[in-house]
Biopython code that builds the backbone (N, CA, C, O; Angstrom):
import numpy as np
from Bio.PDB.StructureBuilder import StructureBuilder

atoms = [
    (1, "UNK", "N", (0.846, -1.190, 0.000)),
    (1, "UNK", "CA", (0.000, 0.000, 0.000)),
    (1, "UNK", "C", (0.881, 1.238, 0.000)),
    (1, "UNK", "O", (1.745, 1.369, 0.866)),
    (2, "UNK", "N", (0.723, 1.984, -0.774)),
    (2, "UNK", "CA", (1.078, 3.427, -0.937)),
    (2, "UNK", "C", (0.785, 4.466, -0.049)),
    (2, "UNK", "O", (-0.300, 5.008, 0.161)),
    (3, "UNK", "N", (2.276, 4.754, 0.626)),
    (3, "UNK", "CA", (1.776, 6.137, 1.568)),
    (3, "UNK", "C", (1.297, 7.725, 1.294)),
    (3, "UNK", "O", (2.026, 8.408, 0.575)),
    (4, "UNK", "N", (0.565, 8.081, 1.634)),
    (4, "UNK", "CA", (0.057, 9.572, 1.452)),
    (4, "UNK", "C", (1.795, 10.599, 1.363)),
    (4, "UNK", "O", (2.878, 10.303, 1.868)),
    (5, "UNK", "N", (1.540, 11.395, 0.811)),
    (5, "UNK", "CA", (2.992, 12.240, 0.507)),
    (5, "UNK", "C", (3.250, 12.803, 2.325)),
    (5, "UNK", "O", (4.257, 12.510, 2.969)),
    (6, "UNK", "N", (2.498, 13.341, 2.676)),
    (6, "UNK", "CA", (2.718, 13.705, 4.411)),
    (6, "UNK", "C", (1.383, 13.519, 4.913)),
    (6, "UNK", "O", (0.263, 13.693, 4.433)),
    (7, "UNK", "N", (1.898, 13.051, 6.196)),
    (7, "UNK", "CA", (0.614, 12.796, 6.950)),
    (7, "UNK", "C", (0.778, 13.712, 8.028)),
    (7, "UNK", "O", (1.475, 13.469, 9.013)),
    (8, "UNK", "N", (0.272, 14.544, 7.885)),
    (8, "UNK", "CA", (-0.576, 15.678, 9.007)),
    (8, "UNK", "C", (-1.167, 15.056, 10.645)),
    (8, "UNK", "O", (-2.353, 15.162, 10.957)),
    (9, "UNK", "N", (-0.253, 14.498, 11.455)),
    (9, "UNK", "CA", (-0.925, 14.230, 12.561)),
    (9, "UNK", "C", (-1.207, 14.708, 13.343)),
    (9, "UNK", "O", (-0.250, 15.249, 13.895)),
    (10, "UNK", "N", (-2.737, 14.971, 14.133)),
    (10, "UNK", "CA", (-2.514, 16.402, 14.852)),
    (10, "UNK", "C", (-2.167, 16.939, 16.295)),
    (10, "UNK", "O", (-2.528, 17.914, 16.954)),
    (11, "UNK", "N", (-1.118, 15.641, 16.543)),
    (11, "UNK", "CA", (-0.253, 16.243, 18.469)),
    (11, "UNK", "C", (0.746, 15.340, 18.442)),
    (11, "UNK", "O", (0.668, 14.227, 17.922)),
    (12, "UNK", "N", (2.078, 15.986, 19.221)),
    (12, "UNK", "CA", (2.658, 15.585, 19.258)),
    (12, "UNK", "C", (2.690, 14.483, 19.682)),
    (12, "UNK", "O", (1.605, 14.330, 20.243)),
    (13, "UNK", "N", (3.427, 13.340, 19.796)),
    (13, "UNK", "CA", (3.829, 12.221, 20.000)),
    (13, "UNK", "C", (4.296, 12.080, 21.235)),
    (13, "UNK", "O", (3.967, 10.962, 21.630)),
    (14, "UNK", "N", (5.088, 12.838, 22.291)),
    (14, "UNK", "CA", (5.386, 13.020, 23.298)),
    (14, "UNK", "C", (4.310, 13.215, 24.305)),
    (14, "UNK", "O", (3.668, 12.369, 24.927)),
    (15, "UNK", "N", (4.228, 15.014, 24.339)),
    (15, "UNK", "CA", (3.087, 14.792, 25.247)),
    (15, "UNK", "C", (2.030, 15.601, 25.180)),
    (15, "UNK", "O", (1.667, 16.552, 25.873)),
    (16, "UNK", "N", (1.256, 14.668, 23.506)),
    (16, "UNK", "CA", (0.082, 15.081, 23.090)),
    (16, "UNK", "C", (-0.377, 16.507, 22.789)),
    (16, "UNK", "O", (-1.444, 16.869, 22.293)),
    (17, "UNK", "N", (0.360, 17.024, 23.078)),
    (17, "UNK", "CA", (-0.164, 18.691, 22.734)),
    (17, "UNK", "C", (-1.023, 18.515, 20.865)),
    (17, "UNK", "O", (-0.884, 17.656, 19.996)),
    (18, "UNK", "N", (-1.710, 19.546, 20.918)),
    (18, "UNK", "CA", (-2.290, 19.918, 19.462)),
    (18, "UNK", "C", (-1.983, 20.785, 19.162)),
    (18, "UNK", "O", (-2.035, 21.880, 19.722)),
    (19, "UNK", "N", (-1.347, 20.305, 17.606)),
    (19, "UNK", "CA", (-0.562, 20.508, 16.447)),
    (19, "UNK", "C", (-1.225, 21.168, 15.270)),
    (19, "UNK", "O", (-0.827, 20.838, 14.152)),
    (20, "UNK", "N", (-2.247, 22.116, 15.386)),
    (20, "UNK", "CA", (-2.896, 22.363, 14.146)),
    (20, "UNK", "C", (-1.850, 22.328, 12.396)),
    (20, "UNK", "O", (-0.638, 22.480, 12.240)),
    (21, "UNK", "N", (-2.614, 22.147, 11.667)),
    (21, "UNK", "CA", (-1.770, 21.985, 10.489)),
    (21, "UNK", "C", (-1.130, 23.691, 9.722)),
    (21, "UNK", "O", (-0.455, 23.953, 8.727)),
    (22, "UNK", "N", (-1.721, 24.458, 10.717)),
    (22, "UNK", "CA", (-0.772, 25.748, 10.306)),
    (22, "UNK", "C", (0.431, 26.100, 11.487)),
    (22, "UNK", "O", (1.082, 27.121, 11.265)),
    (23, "UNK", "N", (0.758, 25.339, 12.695)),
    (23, "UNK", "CA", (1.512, 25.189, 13.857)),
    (23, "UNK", "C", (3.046, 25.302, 13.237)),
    (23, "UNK", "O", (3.729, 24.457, 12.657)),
    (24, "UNK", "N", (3.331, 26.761, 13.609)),
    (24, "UNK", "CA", (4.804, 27.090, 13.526)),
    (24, "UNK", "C", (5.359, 26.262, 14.376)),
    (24, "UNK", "O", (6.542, 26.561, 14.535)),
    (25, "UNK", "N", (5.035, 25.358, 14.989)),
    (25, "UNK", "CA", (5.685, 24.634, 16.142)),
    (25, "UNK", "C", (5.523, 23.455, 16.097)),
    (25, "UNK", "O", (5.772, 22.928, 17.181)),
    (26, "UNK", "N", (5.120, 22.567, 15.096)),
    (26, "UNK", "CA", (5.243, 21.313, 14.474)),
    (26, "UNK", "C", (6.453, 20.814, 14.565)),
    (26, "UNK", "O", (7.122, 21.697, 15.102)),
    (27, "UNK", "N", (7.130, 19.889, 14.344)),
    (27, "UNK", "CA", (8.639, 19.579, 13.806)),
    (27, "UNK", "C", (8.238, 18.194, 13.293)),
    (27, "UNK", "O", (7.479, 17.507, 13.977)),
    (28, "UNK", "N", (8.737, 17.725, 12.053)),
    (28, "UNK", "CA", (8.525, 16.229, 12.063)),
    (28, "UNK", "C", (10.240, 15.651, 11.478)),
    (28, "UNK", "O", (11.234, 16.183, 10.985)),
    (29, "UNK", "N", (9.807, 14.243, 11.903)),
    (29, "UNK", "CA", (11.328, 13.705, 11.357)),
    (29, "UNK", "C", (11.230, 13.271, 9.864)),
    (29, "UNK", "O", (10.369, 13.710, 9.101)),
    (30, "UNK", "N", (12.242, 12.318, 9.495)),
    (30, "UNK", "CA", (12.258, 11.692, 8.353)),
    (30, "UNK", "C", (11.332, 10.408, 8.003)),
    (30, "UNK", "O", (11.378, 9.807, 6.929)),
    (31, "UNK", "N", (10.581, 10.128, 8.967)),
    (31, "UNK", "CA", (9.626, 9.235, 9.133)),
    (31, "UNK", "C", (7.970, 10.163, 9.612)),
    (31, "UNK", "O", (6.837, 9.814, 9.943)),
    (32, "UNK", "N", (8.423, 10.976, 9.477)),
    (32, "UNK", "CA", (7.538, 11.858, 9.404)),
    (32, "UNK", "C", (6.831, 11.187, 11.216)),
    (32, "UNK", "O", (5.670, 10.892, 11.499)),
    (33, "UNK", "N", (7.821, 11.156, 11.917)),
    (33, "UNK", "CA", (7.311, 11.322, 13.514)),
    (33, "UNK", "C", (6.892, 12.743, 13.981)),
    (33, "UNK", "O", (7.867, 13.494, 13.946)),
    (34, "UNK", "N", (5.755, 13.357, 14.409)),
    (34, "UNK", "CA", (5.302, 14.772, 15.258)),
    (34, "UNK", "C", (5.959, 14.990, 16.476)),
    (34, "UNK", "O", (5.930, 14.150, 17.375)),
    (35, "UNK", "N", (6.563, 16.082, 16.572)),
    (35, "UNK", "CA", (6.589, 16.710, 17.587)),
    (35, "UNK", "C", (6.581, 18.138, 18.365)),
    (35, "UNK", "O", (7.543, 18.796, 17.969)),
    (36, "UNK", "N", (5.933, 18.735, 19.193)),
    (36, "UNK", "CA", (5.777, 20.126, 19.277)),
    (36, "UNK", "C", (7.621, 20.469, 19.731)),
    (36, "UNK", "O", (8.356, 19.630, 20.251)),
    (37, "UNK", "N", (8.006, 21.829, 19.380)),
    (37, "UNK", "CA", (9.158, 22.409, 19.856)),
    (37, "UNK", "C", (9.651, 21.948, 21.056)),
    (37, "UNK", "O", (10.684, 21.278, 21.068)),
    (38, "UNK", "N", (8.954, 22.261, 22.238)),
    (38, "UNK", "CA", (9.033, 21.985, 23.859)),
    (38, "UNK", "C", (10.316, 20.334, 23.555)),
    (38, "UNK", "O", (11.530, 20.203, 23.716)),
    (39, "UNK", "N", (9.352, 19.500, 23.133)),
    (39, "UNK", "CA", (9.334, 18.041, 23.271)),
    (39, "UNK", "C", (10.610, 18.012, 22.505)),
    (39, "UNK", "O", (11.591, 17.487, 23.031)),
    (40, "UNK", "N", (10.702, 18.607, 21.120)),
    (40, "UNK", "CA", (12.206, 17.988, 20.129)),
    (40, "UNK", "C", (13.316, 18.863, 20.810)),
    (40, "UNK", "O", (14.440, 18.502, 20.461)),
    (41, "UNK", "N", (13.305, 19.823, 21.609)),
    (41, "UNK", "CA", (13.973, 20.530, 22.559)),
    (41, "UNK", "C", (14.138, 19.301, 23.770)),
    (41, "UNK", "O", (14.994, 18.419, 23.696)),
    (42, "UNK", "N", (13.467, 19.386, 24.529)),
    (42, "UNK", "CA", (13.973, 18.320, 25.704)),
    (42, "UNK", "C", (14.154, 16.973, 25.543)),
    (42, "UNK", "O", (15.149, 16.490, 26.082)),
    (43, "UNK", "N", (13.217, 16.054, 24.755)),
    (43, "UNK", "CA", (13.411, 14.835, 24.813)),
    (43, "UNK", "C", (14.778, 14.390, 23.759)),
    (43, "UNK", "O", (15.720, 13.747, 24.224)),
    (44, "UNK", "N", (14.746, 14.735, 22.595)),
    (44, "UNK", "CA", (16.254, 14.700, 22.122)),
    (44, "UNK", "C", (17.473, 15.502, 22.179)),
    (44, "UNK", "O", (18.553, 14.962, 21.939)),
    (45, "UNK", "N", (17.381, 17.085, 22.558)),
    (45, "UNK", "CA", (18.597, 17.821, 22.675)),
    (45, "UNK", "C", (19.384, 17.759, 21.513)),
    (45, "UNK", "O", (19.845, 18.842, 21.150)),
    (46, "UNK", "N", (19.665, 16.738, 20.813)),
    (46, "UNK", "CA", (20.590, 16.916, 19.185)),
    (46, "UNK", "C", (19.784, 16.576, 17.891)),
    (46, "UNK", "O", (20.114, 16.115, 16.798)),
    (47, "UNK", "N", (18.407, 17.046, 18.524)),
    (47, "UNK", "CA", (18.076, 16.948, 16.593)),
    (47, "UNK", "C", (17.943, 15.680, 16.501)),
    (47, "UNK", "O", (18.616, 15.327, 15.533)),
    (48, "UNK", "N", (17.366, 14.668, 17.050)),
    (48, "UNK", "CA", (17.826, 13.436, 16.439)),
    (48, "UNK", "C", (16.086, 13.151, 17.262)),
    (48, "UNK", "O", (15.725, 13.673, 18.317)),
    (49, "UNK", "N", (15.011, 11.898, 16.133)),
    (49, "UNK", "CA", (13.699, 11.681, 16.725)),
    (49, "UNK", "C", (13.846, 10.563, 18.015)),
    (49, "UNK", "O", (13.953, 9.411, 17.594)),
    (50, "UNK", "N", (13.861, 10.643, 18.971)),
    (50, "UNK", "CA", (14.062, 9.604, 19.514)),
    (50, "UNK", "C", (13.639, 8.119, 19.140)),
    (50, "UNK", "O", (14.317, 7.160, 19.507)),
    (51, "UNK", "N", (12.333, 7.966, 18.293)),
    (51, "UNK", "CA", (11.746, 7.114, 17.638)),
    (51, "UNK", "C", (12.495, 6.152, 16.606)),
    (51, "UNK", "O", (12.776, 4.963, 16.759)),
    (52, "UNK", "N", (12.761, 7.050, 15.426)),
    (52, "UNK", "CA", (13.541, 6.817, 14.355)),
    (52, "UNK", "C", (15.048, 7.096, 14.204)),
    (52, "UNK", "O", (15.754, 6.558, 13.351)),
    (53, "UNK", "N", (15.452, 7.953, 15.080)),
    (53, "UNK", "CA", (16.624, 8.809, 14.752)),
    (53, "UNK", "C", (16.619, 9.406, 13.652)),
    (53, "UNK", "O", (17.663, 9.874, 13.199)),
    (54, "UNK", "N", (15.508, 9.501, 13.043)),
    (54, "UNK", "CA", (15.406, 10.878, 11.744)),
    (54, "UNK", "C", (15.879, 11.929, 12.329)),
    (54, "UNK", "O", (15.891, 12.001, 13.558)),
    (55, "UNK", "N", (16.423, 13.077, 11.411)),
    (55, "UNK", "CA", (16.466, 14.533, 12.037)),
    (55, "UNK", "C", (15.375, 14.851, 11.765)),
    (55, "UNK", "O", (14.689, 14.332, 10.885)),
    (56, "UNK", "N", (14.928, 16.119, 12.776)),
    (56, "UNK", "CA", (14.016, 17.261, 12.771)),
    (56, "UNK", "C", (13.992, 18.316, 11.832)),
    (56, "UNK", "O", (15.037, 18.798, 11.394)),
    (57, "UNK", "N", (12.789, 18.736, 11.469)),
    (57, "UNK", "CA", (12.955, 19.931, 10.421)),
    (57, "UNK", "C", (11.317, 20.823, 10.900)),
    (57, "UNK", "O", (10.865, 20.516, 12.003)),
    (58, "UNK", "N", (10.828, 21.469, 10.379)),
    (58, "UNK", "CA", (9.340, 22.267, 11.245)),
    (58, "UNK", "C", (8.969, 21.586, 10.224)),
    (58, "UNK", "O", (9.632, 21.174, 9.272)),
    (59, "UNK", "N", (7.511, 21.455, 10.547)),
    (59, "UNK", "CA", (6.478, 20.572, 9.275)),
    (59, "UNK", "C", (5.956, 21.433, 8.585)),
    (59, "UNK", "O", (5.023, 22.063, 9.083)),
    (60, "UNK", "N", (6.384, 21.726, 7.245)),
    (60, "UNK", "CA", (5.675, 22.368, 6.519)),
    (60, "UNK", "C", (4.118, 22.582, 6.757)),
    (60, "UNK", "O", (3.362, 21.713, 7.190)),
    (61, "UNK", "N", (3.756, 23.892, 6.402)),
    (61, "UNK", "CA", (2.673, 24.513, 6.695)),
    (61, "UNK", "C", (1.898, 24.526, 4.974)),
    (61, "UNK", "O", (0.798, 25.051, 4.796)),
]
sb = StructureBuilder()
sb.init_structure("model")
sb.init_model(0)
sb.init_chain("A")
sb.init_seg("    ")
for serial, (resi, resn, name, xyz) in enumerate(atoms, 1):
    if name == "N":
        sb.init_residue(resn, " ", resi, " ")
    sb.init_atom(name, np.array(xyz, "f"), 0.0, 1.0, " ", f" {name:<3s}", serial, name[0])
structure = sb.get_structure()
């Protein structure tokens, strides 16, 4: 099955906050894991998803 080009999920993965799909404060990885700023700030510290180890980038708006 074929994945959608991005999937828009709407809270972070950590700790659930909501992520609207215009959220300057999105970040997703290379696996397209969510996370709000707060969370890719504390839970990894180097850019790195804790999940995947994708890097972080803001999720396009």
């Amino acid at each position: 099955m074929r994945k959608n080009a991005l999937e828009l999920r709407p809270n972070c993965e950590h700790c659930h906050k909501m992520l609207l799909p215009d959220s300057i404060e999105a970040h997703i990885c290379t696996c397209e894991c969510i996370f709000c700023a707060t969370c890719t700030d504390g839970i990894s510290g180097n850019n790195i998803c804790p999940n995947c180890c994708g890097g972080f980038v803001l999720r396009p708006i």
